[in-house]
N, C-alpha and C positions, 0 to 999 in steps of 0.2 A: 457572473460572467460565465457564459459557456467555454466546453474545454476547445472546441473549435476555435472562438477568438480566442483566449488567452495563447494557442500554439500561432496563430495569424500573426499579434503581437509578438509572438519572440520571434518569428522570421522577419517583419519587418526593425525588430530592433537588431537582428542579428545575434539572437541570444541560442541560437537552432545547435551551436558546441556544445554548451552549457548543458540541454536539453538532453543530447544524445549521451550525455554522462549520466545520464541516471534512468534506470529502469522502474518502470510504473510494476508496482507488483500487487496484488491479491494475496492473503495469507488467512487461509481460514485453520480453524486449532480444535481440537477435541482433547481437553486436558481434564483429567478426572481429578486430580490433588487442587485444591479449592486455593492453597500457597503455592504452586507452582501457577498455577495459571493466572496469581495476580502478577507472577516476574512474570509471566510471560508476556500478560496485557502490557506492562507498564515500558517492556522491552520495545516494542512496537511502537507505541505512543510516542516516540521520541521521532520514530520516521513517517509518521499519516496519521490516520483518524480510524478509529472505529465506525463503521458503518451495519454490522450487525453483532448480535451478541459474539459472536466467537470470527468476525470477522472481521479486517484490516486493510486499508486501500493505505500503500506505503510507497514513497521516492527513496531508492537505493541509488546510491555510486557501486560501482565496483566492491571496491573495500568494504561497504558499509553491511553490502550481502551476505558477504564473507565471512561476515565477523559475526552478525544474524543467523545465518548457520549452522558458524562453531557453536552460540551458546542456547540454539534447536537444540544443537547434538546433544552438549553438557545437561541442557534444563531437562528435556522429558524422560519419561519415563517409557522405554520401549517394547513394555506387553500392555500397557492402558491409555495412551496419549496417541495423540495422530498429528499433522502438522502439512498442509499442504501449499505449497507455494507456484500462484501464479502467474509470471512474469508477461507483460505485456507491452506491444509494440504502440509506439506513438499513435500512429493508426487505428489500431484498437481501442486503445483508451478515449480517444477523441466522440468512439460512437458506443461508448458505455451509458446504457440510458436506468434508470431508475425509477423505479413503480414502489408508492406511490411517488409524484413527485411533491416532495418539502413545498407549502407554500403556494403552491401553483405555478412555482418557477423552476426552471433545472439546478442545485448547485455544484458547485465544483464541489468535493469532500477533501480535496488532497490541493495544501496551499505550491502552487508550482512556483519557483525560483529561477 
């Protein structure tokens, strides 16, 4: 399912509240400690998918970023780790395209709710 219909879908279901509570984000990591960067894979993993080695397609709430954050701040290491955070508009994420594409079809990477 393309992310164009699946956002068509929750406007006709009325789901477009739901939607605007959660930020599409990008999270690419440059973690040199081989143990901190599995907490940090496994941190993520709980809000999206991995889509490249050190990168993260994630649905945040409010709260959920926040908290993603704090334990950025706590986890790395601040002279060898790096951590950068994309946040993206509906809009944007809609015309997020991927090369090669899986299959020969588009997929979504990030299950939307």
């Amino acid at each position: 399912m393309t992310r164009e219909l699946v956002f068509v879908l929750m406007l006709l279901n009325g789901d477009v509240n739901m939607r605007a509570r959660k930020t599409f984000c990008v999270v690419a990591y440059d973690i040199v400690d081989n143990k901190r960067r599995e907490r940090f894979s496994h941190i993520l993993a709980r809000y999206g998918k991995r889509v490249n080695y050190s990168v993260y397609e994630c649905f945040f709430t409010d709260g959920q970023y926040a908290e993603v954050m704090k334990q950025i701040v706590e986890l790395i290491d601040r002279k060898s780790d790096s951590v950068i955070c994309y946040p993206m508009c509906v809009n944007c994420y809609t015309k997020i395209e991927y090369f090669p594409e899986k299959s020969g079809k588009k997929t979504s990477s990030v299950d939307v709710y």
